[in-house]
N, C-alpha and C positions, 0 to 999 in steps of 0.2 A: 581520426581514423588511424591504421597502423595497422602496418603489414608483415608477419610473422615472414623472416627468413631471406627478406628483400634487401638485394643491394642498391645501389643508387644508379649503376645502368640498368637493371631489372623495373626499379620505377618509371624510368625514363621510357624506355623501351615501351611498356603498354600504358604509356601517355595516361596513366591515372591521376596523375599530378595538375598538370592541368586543365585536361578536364570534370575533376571532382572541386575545381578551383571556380572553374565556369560554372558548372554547375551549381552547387550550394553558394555560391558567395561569401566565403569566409568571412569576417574582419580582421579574423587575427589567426595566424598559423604558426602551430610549434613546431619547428623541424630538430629534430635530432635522430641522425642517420650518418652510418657510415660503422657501429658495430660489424652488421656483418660483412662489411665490405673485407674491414681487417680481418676479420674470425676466416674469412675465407683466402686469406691472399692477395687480394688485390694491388696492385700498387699505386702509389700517390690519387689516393679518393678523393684528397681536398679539391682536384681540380676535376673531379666528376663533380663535386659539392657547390663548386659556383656555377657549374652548369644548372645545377635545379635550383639553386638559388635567383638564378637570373627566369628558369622557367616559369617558377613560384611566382616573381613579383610582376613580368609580362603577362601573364595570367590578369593579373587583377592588380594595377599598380597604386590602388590605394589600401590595398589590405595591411596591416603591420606584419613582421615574418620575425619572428623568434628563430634563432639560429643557435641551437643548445650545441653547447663542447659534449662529444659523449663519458658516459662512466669507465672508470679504468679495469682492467680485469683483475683477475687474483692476482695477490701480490709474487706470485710463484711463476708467473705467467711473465717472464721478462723483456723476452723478446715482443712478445705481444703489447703491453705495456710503453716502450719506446715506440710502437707503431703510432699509438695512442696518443702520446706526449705530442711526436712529428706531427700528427693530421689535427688536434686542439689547438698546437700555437698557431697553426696556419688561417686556422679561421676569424680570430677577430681581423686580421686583415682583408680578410672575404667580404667579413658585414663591413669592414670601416669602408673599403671601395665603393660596394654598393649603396653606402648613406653618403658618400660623398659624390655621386652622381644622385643624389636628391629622392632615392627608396626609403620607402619606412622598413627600418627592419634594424634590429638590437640585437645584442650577443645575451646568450647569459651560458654559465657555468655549472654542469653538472657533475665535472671533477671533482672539483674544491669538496663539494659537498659529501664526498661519497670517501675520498682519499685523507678527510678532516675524522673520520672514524678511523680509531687503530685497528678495530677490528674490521673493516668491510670488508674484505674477502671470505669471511663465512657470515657476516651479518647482515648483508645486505646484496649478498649475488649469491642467483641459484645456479647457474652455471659454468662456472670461470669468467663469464663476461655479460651475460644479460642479468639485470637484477632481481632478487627474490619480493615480494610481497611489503618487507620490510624496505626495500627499496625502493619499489612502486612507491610508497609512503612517501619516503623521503624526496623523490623523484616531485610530487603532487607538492608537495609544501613549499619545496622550491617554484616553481611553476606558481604558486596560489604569492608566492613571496613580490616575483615579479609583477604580477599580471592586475593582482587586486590595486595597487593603485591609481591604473587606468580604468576602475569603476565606481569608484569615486566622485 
């Protein structure tokens, strides 16, 4: 599921997180959140991000939780950008914490992937910071990169 324009106190706030967690009973959750947190201002989201990290896996503490780094904006977007840089390195330390108190749950990288294009800034975001169609794509490939060999 995915929520057009949500911040990560906005999720939190009308509790669909965990209870769409109780509900459906996941096995495996991909989280990547915290775009519009920056697009809007926010400050320091990483530590709204281990709040639903921690709600995510108290929800249902055998699910696995994918914890994506988000995409970077246009390269012309600078200031935005360094917000980006700040709130990605913060989080493998989010997931290494919470696996080392005994949570299933893994990093993965949806920077590298998107900042590994010279051209991503028109090739792969349709709007300085959400990606375009071609990036859903690449977004999905990464995702199918990870996830396929726990179906095996």
């Amino acid at each position: 599921e995915g929520y057009s324009g949500y911040t990560i106190p906005a999720l939190l706030k009308n509790d669909l997180t965990p209870n769409n967690v109780k509900t459906f009973k996941p096995n495996i959750v991909l989280l990547m959140i915290g775009t519009n947190d920056l697009s809007v201002g926010e400050d320091m989201p990483e530590i709204r991000l281990a709040g639903i990290v921690d709600t995510i896996l108290n929800a249902d503490p055998k699910l696995l939780l994918f914890v994506t780094q988000i995409t970077p904006g246009q390269s012309d977007k600078v200031s935005y950008n360094q917000k980006v840089k700040t709130y990605t390195d913060a989080i493998p330390g989010i997931v290494s914490q919470s696996a080392a108190a005994g949570k299933h749950i893994r990093l993965m990288d949806m920077n590298t992937p998107f900042l590994s294009n010279a051209n991503y800034s028109t090739a792969l975001l349709a709007n300085g910071v959400h990606p375009n169609d071609t990036g859903y794509k690449l977004m999905g490939q990464t995702w199918y990169a990870a996830l396929s060999p726990l179906f095996h």
